[in-house]
C-alpha positions in Angstrom: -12.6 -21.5 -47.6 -15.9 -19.8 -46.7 -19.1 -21.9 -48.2 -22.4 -21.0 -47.8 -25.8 -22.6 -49.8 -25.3 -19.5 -52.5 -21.9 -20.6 -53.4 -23.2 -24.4 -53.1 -25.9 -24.0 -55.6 -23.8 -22.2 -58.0 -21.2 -25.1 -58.1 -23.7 -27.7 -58.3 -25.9 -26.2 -61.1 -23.7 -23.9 -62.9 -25.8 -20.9 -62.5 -27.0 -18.9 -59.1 -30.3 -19.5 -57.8 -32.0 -16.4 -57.2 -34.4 -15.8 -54.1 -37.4 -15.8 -56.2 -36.1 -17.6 -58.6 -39.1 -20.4 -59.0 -43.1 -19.8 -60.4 -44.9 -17.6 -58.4 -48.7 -19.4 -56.8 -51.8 -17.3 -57.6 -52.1 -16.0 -53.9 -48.1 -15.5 -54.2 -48.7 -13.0 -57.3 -50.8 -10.7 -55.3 -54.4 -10.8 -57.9 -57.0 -9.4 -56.8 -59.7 -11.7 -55.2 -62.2 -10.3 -53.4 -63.8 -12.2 -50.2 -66.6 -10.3 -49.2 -69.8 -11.9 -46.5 -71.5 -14.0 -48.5 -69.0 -14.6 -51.3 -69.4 -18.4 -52.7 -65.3 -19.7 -53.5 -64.4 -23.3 -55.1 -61.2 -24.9 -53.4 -58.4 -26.8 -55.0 -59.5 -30.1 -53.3 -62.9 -31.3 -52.5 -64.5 -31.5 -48.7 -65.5 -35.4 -47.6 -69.0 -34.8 -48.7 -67.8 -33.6 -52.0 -68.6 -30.4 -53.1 -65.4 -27.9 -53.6 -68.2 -24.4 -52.8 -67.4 -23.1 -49.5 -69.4 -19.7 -48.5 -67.8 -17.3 -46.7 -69.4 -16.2 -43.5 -66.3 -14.4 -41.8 -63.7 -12.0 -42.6 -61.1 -10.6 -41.0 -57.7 -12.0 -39.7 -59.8 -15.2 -39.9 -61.6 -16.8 -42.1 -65.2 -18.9 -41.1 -66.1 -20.5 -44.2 -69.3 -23.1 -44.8 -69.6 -25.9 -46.9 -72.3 -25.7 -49.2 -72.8 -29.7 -49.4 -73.2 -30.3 -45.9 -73.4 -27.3 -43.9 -69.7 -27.8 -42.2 -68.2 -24.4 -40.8 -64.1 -24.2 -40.8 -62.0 -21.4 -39.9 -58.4 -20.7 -41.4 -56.2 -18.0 -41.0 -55.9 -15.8 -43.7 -53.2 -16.9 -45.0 -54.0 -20.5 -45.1 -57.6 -19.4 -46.9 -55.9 -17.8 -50.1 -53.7 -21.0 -50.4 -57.0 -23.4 -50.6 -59.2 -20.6 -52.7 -59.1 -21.5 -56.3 -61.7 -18.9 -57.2 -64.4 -16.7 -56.2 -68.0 -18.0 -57.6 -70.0 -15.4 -57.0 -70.1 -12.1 -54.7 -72.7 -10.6 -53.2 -71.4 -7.4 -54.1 -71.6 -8.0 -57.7 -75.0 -9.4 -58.0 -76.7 -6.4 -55.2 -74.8 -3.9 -56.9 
């Protein structure tokens, strides 16, 4: 008999598991952040020196972000930014214009 994992799950829980079939993350959802130069983001977790704001001071396919406690400068993919991001503080689009 042919098994494979959707046949597994089926028999074990009594109902198939769909792909998406768990709760969607924020970034996962596809809402609308925007991360523009200058834009000031809090993260889920807290740098070393303790402060969660993080200023964005690079865009693209990579992200240079600066801690606002003590100066640090990271890069992360894009991907890897959105995960971290909880929200955007402020943008300098918004308060310019």
């Amino acid at each position: 008999m042919n098994y494979n994992m959707f046949t597994i799950q089926k028999q074990i829980s009594g109902r198939p598991e769909k792909p998406f079939d768990r709760a969607l993350r924020p970034y996962e959802t596809g809402a609308k952040m925007d991360f523009t130069l200058g834009s000031i983001v809090e993260t889920k977790k807290q740098h070393p020196c303790g402060s969660r704001r993080w200023r964005v001071i690079r865009t693209g396919a990579d992200f240079k972000i600066r801690c606002e406690g003590c100066g640090r400068i990271v890069m992360l993919s894009y991907e890897d930014f959105r995960k971290r991001v909880k929200k955007v503080i402020s943008s300098d689009e918004k308060e310019n214009g």
